[in-house]
N, C-alpha and C positions, 0 to 999 in steps of 0.2 A: 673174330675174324674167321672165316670161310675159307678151306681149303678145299681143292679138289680131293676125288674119293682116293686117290693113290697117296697123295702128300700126308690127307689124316691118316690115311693109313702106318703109312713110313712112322709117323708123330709118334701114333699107338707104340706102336712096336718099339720103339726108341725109348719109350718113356716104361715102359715094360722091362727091359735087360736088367735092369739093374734097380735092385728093390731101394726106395728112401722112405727113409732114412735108413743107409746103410750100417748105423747103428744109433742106436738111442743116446740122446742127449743125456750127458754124464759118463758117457764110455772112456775109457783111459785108451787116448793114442802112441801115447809114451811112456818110459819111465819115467821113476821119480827117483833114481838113486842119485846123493850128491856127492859127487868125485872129491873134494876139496873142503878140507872143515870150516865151521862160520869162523875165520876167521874175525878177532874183535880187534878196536885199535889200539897199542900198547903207551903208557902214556908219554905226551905229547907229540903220538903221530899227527901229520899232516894227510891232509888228501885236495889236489885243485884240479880242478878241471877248466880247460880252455875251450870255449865254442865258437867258431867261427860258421858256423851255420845259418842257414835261414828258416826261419818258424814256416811250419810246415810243409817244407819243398822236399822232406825224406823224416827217416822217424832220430835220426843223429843225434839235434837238437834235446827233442823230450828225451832220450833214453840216457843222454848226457846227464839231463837235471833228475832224474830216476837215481842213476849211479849216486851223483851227489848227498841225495839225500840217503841213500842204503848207508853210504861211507858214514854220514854223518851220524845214522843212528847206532854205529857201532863203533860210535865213538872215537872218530875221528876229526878234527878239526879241519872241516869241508868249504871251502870259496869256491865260487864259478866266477869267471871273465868271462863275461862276451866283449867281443870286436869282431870291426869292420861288419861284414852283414848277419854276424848273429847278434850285433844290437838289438834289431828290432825283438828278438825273442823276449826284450825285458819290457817292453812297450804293455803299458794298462790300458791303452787307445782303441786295442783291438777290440772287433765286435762289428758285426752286421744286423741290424740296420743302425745299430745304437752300440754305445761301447759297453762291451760285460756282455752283448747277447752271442750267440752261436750260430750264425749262418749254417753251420754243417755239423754235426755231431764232432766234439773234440775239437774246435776250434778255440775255446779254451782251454787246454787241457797242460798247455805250457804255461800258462799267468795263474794257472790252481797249482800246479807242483811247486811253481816260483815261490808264490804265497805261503807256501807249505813248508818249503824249506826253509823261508826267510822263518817263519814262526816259530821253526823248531830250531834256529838257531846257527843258521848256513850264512854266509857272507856271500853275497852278491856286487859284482864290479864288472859297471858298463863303458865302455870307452864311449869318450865324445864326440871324439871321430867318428865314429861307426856310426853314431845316431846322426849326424850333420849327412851323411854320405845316404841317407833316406828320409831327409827333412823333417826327423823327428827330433822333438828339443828334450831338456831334463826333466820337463815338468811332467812329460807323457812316462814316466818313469813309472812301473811298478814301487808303490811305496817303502822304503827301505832298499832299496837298489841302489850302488855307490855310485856316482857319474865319478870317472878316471881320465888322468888326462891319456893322449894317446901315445906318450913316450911309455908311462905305468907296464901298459902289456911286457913287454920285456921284465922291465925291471920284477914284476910279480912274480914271474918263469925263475926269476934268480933267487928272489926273495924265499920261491919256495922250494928250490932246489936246493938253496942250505939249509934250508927245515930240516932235510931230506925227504921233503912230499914223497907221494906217491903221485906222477902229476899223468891227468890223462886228458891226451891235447883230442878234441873231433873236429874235424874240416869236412866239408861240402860246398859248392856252390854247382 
């Protein structure tokens, strides 16, 4: 594209102030000290987590199922529920142009952590409702995903509150 001699100018100079990379890839922008020790889980903690989220409409959902599995590998006895419209987070359907493919970089990135944590031994429970309420059925289920009826949500929140979970609920819409 073609600018007048004053505009490339201005370009020049703009692009001039300030040297880039204003540091080299691998520079530390932050600390690294951890306030809080690794906590591990003592036996038969709990840890659940509730999503109510929607796959990819904010990062809530994935960082939820992130949590899950950290809990889990530190040996805690970890579930996630989804309802209402973080159902669809549990959906294998997903994929553009074809299901499994990635329209966008990290469009799978919730159905590999899912996978992940189902492998490593995480409980997953999708509400019914929540999938009827996006016209998604049980069969579009990520394999090993529990379909729940939609009274369950509650009764899980109690179920793991005399565990004494650690329960940690996320919302978005």
């Amino acid at each position: 594209m073609a600018f007048d001699e004053q505009i490339q100018a201005n370009i020049d100079v703009s692009l001039a102030e300030i040297p880039h990379p204003s540091l080299p890839k691998g520079s530390n922008l932050y600390g690294s000290t951890k306030i809080f020790p690794d906590y591990q889980a003592e036996p038969g903690q709990a840890y659940f987590t509730l999503v109510h989220g929607i796959a990819h409409e904010s990062s809530v959902s994935f960082v939820a199922i992130l949590q899950a599995t950290r809990a889990l590998r530190k040996g805690f006895e970890s579930a996630v529920y989804f309802y209402g419209p973080g159902a669809i987070n549990a959906l294998d359907t997903r994929g553009f142009p074809t299901t499994g493919d990635s329209a966008f970089p990290g469009e799978q990135n919730i159905n590999d952590a899912l996978k992940t944590f189902i492998a490593e031994g995480g409980t997953v429970f999708c509400c019914r409702f929540g999938l009827s309420l996006h016209g998604a059925r049980e069969e579009d289920l990520i394999a090993g995903v529990i379909p729940a009826h939609p009274l369950d949500v509650q009764d899980a929140v109690i179920h793991y509150a005399r565990k004494g979970a650690i329960i940690n609920s996320t919302y978005n819409l």
